[in-house]
C-alpha positions as a Markdown table, in Angstrom:
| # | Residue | x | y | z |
|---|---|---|---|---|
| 1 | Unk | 81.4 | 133.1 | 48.1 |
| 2 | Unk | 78.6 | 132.8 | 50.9 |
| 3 | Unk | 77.6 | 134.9 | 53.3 |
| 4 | Unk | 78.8 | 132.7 | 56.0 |
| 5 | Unk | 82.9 | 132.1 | 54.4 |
| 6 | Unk | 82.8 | 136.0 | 53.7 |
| 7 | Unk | 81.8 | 136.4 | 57.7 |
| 8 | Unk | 84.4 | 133.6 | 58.5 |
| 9 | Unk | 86.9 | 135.3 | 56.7 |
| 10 | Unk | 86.6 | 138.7 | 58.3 |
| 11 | Unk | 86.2 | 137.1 | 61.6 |
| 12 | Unk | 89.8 | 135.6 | 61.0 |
| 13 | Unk | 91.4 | 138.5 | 59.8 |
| 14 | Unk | 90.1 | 141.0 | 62.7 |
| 15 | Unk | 90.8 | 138.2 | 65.5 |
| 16 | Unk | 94.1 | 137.6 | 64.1 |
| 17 | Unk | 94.5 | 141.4 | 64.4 |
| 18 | Unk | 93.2 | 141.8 | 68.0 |
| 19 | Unk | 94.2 | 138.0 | 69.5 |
| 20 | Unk | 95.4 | 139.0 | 72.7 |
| 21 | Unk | 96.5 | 135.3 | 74.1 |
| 22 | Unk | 100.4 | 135.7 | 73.3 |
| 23 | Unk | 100.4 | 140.0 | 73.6 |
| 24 | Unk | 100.9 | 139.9 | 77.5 |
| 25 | Unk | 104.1 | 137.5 | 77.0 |
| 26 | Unk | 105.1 | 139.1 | 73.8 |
| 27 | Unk | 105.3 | 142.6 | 75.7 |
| 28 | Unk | 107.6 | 141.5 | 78.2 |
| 29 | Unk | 109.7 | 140.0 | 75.8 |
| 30 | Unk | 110.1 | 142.9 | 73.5 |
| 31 | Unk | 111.3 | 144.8 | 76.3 |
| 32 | Unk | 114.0 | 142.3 | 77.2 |
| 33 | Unk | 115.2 | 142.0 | 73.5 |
| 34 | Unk | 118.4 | 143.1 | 72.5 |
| 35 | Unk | 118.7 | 144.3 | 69.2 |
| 36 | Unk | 122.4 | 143.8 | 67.8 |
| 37 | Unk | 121.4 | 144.8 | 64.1 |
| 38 | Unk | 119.0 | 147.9 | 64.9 |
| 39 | Unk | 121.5 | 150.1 | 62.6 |
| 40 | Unk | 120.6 | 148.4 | 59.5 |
| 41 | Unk | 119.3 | 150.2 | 56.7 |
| 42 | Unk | 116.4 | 148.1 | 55.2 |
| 43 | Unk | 115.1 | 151.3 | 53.3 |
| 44 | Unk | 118.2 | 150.6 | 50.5 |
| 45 | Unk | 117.2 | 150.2 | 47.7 |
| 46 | Unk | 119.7 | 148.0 | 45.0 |
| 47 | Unk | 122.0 | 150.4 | 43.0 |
| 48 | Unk | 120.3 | 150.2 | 39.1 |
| 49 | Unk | 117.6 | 151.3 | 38.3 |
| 50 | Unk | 115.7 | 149.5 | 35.7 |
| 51 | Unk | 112.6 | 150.9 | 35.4 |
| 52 | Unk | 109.9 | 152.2 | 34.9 |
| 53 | Unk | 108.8 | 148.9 | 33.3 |
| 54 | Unk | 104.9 | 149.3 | 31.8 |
| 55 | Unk | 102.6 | 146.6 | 32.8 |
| 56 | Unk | 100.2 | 144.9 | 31.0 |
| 57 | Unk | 97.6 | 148.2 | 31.5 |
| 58 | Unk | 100.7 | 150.6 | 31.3 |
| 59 | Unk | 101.1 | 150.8 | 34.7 |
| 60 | Unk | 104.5 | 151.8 | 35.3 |
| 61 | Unk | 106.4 | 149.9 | 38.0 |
| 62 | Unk | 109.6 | 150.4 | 39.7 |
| 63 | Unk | 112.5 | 147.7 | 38.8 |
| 64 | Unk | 116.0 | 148.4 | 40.7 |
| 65 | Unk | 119.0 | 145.3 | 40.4 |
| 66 | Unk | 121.6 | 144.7 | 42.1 |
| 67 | Unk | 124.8 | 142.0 | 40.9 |
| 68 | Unk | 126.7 | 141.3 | 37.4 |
| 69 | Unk | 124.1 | 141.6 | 34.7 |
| 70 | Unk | 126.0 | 138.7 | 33.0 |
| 71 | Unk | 125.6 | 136.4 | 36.4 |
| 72 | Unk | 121.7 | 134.2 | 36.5 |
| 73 | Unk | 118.7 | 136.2 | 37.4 |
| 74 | Unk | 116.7 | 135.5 | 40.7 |
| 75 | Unk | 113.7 | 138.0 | 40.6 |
| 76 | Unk | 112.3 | 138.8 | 44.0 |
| 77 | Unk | 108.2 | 139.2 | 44.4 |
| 78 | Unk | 107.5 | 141.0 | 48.1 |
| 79 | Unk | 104.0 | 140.1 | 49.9 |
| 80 | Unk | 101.2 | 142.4 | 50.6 |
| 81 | Unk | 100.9 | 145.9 | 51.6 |
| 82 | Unk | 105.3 | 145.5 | 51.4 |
| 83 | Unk | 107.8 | 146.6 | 49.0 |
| 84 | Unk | 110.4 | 145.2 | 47.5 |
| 85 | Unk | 113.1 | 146.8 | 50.3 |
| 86 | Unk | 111.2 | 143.3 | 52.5 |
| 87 | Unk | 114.1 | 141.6 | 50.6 |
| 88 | Unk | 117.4 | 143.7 | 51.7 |
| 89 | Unk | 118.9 | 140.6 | 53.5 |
| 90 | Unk | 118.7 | 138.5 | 50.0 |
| 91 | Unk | 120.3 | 141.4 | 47.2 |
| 92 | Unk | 122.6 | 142.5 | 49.7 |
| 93 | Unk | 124.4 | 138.9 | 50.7 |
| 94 | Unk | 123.4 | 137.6 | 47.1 |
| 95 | Unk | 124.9 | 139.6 | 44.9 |
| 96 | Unk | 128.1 | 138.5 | 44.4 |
| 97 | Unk | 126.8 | 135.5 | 42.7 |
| 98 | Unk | 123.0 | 136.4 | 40.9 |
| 99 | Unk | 122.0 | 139.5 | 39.5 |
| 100 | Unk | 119.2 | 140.3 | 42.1 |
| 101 | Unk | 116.0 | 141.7 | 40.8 |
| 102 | Unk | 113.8 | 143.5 | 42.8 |
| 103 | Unk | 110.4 | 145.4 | 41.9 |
| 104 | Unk | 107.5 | 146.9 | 43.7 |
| 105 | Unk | 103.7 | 145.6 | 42.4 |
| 106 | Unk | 101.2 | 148.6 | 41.3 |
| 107 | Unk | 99.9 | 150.6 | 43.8 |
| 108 | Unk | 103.1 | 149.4 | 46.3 |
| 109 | Unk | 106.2 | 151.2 | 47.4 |
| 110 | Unk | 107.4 | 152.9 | 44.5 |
| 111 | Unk | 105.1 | 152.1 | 41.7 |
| 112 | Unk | 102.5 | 154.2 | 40.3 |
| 113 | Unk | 98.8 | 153.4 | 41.6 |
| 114 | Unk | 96.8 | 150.8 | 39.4 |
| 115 | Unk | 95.6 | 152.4 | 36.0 |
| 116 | Unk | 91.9 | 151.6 | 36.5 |
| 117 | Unk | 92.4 | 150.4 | 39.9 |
| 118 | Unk | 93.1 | 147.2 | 39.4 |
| 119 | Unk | 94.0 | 145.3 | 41.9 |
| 120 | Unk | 93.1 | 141.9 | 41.1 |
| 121 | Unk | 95.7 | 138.6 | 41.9 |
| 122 | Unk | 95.6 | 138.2 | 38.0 |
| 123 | Unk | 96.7 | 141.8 | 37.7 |
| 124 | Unk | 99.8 | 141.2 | 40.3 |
| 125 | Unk | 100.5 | 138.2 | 38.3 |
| 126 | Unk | 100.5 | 140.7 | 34.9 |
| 127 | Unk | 103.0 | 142.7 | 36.6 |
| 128 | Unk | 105.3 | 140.0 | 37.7 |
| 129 | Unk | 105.4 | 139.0 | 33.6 |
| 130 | Unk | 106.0 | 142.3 | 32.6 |
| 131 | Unk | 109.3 | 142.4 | 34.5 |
| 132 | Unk | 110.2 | 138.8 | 33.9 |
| 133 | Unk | 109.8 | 140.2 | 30.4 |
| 134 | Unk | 112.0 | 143.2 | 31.3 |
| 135 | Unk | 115.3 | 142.0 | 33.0 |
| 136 | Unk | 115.1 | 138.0 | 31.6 |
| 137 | Unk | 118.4 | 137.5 | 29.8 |
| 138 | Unk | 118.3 | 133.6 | 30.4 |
| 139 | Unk | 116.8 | 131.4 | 33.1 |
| 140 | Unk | 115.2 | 132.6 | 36.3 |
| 141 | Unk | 114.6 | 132.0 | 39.8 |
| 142 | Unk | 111.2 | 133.6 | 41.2 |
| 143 | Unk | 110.7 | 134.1 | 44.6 |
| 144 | Unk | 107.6 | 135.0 | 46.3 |
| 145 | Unk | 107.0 | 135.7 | 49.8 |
| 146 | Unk | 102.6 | 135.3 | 50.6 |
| 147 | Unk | 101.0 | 138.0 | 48.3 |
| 148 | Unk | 103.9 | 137.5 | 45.7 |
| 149 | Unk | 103.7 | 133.8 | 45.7 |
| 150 | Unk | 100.6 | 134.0 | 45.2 |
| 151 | Unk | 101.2 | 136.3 | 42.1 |
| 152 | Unk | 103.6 | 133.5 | 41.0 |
| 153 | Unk | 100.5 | 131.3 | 40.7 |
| 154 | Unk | 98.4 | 133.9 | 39.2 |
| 155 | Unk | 100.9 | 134.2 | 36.6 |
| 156 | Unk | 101.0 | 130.1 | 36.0 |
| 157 | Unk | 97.2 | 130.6 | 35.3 |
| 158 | Unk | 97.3 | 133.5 | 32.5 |
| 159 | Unk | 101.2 | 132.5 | 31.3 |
| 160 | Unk | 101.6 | 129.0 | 31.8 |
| 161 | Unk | 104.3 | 128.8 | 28.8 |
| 162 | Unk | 106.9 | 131.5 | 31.4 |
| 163 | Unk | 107.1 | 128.4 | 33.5 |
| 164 | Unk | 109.3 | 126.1 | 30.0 |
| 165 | Unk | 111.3 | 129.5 | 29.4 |
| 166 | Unk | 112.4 | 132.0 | 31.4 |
| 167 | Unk | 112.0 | 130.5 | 34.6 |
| 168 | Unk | 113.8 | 127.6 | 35.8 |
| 169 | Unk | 112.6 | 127.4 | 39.5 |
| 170 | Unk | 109.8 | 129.3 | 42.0 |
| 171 | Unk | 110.6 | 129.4 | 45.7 |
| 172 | Unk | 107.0 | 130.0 | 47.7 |
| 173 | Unk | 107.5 | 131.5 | 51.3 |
| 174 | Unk | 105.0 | 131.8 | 53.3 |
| 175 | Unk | 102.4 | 130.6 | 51.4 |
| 176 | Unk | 99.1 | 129.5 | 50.2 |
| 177 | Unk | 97.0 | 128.3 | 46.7 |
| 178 | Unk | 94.1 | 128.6 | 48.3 |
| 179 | Unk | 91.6 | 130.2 | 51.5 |
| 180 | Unk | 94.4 | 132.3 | 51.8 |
| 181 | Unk | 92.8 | 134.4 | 54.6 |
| 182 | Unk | 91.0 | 131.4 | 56.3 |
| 183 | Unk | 93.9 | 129.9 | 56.2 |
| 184 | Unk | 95.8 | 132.2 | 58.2 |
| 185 | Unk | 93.9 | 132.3 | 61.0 |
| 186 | Unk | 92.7 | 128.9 | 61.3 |
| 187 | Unk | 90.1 | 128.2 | 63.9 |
| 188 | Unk | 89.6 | 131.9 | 65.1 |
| 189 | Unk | 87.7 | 132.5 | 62.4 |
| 190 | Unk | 84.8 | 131.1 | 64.1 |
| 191 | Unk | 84.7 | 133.5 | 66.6 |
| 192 | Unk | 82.5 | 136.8 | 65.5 |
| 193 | Unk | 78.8 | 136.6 | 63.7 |
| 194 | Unk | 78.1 | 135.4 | 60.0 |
| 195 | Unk | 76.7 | 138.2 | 57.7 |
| 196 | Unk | 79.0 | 140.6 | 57.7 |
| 197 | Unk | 78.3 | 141.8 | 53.9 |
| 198 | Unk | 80.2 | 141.3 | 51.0 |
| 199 | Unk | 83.8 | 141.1 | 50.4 |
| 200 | Unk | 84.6 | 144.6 | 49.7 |
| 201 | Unk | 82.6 | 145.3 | 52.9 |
| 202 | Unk | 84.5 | 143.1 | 54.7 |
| 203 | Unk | 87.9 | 144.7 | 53.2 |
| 204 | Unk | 86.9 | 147.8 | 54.3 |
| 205 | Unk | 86.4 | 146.9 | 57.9 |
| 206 | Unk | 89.9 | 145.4 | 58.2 |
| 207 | Unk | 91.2 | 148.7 | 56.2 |
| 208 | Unk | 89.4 | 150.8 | 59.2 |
| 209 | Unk | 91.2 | 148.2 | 61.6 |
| 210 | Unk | 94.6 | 148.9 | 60.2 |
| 211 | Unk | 94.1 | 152.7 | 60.5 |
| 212 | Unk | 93.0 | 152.6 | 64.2 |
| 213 | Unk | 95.3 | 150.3 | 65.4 |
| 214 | Unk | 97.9 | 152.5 | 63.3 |
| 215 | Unk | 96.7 | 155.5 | 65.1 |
| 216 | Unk | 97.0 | 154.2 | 68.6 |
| 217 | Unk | 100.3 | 154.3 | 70.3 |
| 218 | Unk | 103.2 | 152.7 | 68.1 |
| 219 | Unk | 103.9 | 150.3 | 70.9 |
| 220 | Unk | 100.5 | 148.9 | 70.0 |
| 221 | Unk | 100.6 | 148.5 | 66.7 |
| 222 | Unk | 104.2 | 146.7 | 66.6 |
| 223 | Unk | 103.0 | 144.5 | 69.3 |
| 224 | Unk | 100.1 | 143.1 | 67.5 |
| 225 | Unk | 102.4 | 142.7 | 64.8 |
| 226 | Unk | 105.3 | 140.7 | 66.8 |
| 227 | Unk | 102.0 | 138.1 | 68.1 |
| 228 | Unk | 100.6 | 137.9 | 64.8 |
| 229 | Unk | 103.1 | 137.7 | 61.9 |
| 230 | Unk | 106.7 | 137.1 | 63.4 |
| 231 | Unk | 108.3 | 134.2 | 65.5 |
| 232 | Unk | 109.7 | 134.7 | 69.2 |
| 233 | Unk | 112.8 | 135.7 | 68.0 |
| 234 | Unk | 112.5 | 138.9 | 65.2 |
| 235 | Unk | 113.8 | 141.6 | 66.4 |
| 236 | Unk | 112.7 | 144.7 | 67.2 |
| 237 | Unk | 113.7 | 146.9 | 64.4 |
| 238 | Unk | 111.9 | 144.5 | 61.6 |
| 239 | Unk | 109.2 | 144.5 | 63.5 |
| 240 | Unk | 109.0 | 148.3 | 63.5 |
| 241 | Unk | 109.7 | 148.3 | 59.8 |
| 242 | Unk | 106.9 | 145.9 | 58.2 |
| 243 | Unk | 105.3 | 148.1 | 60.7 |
| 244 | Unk | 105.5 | 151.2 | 58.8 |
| 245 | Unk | 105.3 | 149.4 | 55.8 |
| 246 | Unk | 101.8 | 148.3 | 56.2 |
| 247 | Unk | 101.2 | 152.2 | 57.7 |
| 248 | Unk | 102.1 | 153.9 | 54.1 |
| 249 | Unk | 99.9 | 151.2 | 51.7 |
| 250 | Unk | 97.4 | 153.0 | 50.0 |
| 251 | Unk | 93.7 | 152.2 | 51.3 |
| 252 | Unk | 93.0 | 151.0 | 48.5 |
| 253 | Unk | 95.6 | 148.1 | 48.8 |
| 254 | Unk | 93.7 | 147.3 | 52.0 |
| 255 | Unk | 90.2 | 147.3 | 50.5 |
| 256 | Unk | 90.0 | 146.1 | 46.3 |
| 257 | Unk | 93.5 | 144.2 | 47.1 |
| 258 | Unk | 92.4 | 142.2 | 50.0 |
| 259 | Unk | 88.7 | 141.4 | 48.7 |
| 260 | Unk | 90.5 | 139.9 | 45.8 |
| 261 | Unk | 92.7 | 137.9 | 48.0 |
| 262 | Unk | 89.6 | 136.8 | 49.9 |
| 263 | Unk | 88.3 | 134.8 | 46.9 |
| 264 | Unk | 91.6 | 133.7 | 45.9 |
| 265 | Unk | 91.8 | 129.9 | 45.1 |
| 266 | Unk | 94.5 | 129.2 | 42.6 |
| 267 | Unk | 95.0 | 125.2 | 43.0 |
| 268 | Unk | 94.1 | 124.6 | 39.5 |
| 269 | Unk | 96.6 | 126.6 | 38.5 |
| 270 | Unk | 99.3 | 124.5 | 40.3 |
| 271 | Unk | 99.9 | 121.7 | 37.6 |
| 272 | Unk | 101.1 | 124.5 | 35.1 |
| 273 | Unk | 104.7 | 124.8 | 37.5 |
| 274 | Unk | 106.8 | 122.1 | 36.2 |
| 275 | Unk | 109.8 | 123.4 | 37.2 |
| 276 | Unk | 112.0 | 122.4 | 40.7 |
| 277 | Unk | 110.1 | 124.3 | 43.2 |
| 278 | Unk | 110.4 | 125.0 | 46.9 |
| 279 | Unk | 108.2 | 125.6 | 50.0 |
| 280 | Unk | 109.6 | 127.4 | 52.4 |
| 281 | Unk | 107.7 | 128.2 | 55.6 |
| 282 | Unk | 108.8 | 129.5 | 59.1 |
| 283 | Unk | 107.9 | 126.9 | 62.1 |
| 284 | Unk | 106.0 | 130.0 | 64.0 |
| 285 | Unk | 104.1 | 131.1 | 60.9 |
| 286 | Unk | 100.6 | 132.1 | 62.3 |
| 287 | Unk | 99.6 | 133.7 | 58.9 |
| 288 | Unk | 100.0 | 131.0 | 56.5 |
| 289 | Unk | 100.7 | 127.9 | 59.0 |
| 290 | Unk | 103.1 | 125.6 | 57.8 |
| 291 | Unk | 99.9 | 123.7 | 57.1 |
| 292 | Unk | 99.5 | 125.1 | 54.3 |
| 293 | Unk | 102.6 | 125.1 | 53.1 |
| 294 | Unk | 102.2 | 121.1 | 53.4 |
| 295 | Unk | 99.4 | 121.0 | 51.1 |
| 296 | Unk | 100.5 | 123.0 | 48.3 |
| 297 | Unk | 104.7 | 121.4 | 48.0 |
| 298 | Unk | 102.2 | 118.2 | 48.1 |
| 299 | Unk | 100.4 | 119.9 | 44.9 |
| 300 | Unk | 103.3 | 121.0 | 43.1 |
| 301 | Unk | 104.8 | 118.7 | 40.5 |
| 302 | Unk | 108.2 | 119.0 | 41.6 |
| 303 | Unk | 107.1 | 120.5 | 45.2 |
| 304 | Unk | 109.6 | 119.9 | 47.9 |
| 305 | Unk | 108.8 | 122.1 | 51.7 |
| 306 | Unk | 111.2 | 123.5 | 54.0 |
| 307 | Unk | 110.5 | 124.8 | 57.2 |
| 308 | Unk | 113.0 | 127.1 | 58.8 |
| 309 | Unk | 112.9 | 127.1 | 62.8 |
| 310 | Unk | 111.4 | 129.8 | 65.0 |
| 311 | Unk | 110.5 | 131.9 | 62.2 |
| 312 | Unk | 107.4 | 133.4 | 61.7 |
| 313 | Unk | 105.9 | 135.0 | 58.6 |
| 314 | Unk | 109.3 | 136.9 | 57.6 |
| 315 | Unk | 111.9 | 134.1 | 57.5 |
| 316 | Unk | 114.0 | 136.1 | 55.0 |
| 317 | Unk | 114.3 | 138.9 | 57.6 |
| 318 | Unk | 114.1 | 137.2 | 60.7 |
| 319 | Unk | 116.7 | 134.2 | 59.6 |
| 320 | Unk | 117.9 | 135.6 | 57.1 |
| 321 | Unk | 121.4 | 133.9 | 57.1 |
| 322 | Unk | 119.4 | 130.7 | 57.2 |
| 323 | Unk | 117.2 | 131.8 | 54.3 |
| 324 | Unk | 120.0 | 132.6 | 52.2 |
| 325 | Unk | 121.6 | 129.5 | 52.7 |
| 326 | Unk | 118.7 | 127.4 | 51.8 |
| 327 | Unk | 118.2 | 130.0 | 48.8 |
| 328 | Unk | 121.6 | 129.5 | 47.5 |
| 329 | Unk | 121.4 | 125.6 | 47.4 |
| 330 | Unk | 118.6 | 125.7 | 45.6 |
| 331 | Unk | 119.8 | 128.5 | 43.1 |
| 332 | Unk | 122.6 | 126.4 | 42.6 |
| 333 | Unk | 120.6 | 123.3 | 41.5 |
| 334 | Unk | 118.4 | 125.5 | 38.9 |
| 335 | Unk | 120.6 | 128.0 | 38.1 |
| 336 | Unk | 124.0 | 127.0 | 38.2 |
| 337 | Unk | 126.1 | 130.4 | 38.2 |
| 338 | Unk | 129.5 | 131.0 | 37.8 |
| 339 | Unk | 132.3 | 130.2 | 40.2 |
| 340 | Unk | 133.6 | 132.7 | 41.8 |
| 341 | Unk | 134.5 | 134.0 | 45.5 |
| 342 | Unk | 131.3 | 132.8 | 48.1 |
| 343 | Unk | 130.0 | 135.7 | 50.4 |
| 344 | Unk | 128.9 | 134.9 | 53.6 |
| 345 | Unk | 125.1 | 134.2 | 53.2 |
C-alpha cells in the first residue's frame, strides 16, 4: 500500500473518531432518550459450553450454544474489538427454533490471546473453520457482522470447499470485501496530511486514540460512539456497552488487528460463496455505508441486500426485532428447521 492510501486511511479512521458535525445534536438527544430496555443483560452468555475449541495454531477459543442440538445450526461471527455477547438479541429470541452458536475470535472476549500473535483476517477466518468444524452436525447458517463478515470471506479464500458442505447460507451485516477502513469514512479521509508511516504506525496511532478518548470522561467516549457507529435511535445502554467492549480489547487487537484490516481486499475471494447469501446493512451506517454493502450483494453469486431503517452499524442490537425477522426468513429458506411453536422475534 502507498504512502498516500496508508495516510488516507488513518485520516479516516481518526476523523471518523473525532467528527464533531452531528456530536452537538447527538448530545441533546441522548439526554432526552428514554431507555425502556436499560435492564437488559447483554453480558449472558448462552447456557453450553462448547469449548475450548483449538484453532488452526492451537489457540483455544471459547464456543457457548444455546437451542436443541438436534434443531439447524446458525453460527454467529461478532465484529471487531466485540465479543460474541454483541449477539444476545439473536440466541435469546432464536433459540426455540436453531441451535445458536456463538464464539469469541483469538485474542477477543473470552478466548486465549493469539499463539504467535496472529492476528491476520486469514487467521480470524482459521478460527471461524475450526468451530464450523466443532459444532457442524448438518448445514449451517454463518452470520457475520463487519470484522466477522469479513472472516467469512477470509475463510472462502483458504476453505472454499466449507461453502458446498457445511454451510448452506452467509448473512453479511455491516459489511465490506474491500477498503474496509476507507470505506467507512468515505470522504473524510482526505482531511489530515499523507505520510503518516506505515500501517502498523498508523494502527498504533488509532490504538493511542482509543485509549485517550477512553480515558476522558465516559460521556465522551459514548458520545463519539452514538455519532459514529449507531443510528438516531440506539439506545443508551448499547451504546454504553459496545462502549466498554472496545475499552477491554487488548492493544494488540487495536494495532496488528487493524493494520491487517487496513490492507484487507478480499473481492477475489467472493466467487468462492455459492450459496444464498444476504446483505444486510443499517440505513444510518457511517462505518460501512450501505454503499458498500451495494457493491459486494452485487458481487456475490447469489447476493441479495437488505437495508434495515434508521439503524446504524449495530442493526442486530439496535432493531433487533427487525433483524430477527429478516434473519428468520432467510434461515427458513436455507435451513428449513422443524415446526414447532414461533417465539416472538
Amino acid at each position: 500500500m502507498s504512502r498516500k492510501r496508508t495516510a488516507l486511511v488513518t485520516a479516516g479512521i481518526a476523523a471518523g473518531a473525532v467528527a464533531g458535525g452531528v456530536i452537538g445534536r447527538t448530545v441533546l438527544n441522548a439526554r432526552r432518550r428514554v431507555d425502556p430496555q436499560a435492564d437488559e443483560h447483554l453480558s449472558e452468555l448462552p447456557p453450553e459450553d462448547l469449548g475450548p475449541v483449538r484453532s488452526f495454531d492451537g489457540t483455544e477459543l471459547a464456543v457457548r450454544a444455546a437451542g436443541d442440538p438436534s434443531n439447524p445450526t446458525i453460527v454467529f461471527v461478532h465484529g471487531f474489538s466485540l465479543d460474541m455477547t454483541t449477539w444476545h438479541y439473536q440466541w435469546t429470541g432464536l433459540s426455540d427454533r436453531y441451535r445458536c452458536v456463538l464464539f469469541d475470535f483469538r485474542s477477543h472476549g473470552r478466548s486465549a490471546r493469539a499463539a504467535g500473535g496472529d492476528l491476520s483476517p486469514l487467521a480470524f477466518g482459521h478460527d471461524l473453520a475450526a468451530v464450523i468444524a466443532a459444532v457442524a452436525a448438518g448445514p449451517v447458517l454463518l452470520v457475520g457482522h463487519s470484522m466477522g463478515a469479513m472472516s467469512m470471506l477470509a475463510m472462502a479464500e483458504t476453505r472454499p470447499e466449507l461453502f458446498v458442505d457445511p454451510v448452506a447460507g452467509v448473512v453479511f451485516v455491516g459489511s465490506a470485501a474491500s477498503d474496509l477502513v476507507r470505506g467507512a469514512f468515505g470522504s473524510v479521509t482526505e482531511l489530515l496530511r499523507p505520510r503518516l508511516g506505515s500501517l502498523r504506525q498508523a494502527a498504533g496511532r488509532v490504538n493511542r486514540l482509543r485509549r485517550y478518548v477512553l480515558s476522558s470522561p465516559a460521556d465522551l467516549a459514548q458520545l463519539i460512539a452514538r455519532a459514529t457507529q449507531f443510528g438516531p435511535d440506539a439506545p443508551p445502554h448499547l451504546v454504553r456497552y459496545v462502549v466498554g467492549l472496545a475499552a477491554r480489547a487488548p492493544s494488540e487487537v487495536w494495532t496488528d488487528g487493524l493494520a491487517g484490516l487496513m490492507e484487507l481486499d478480499l473481492r477475489h475471494a467472493v466467487q468462492h460463496i455459492a450459496v444464498p447469501a444476504m446483505v444486510l446493512v443499517g440505513e444510518q451506517d457511517r462505518m460501512t455505508p450501505p454503499s458498500s454493502s451495494v457493491a459486494l450483494a452485487a458481487e456475490l453469486p447469489k447476493g441479495r441486500l437488505e437495508v434495515i431503517s434508521r439503524a446504524g452499524h449495530f442493526p442486530m442490537m439496535e432493531a433487533h426485532e427487525e433483524f430477527n425477522r429478516r434473519l428468520a426468513s432467510f434461515a427458513v429458506e436455507v435451513l428449513r428447521p422443524r415446526r414447532g411453536r414461533r417465539k416472538s422475534a
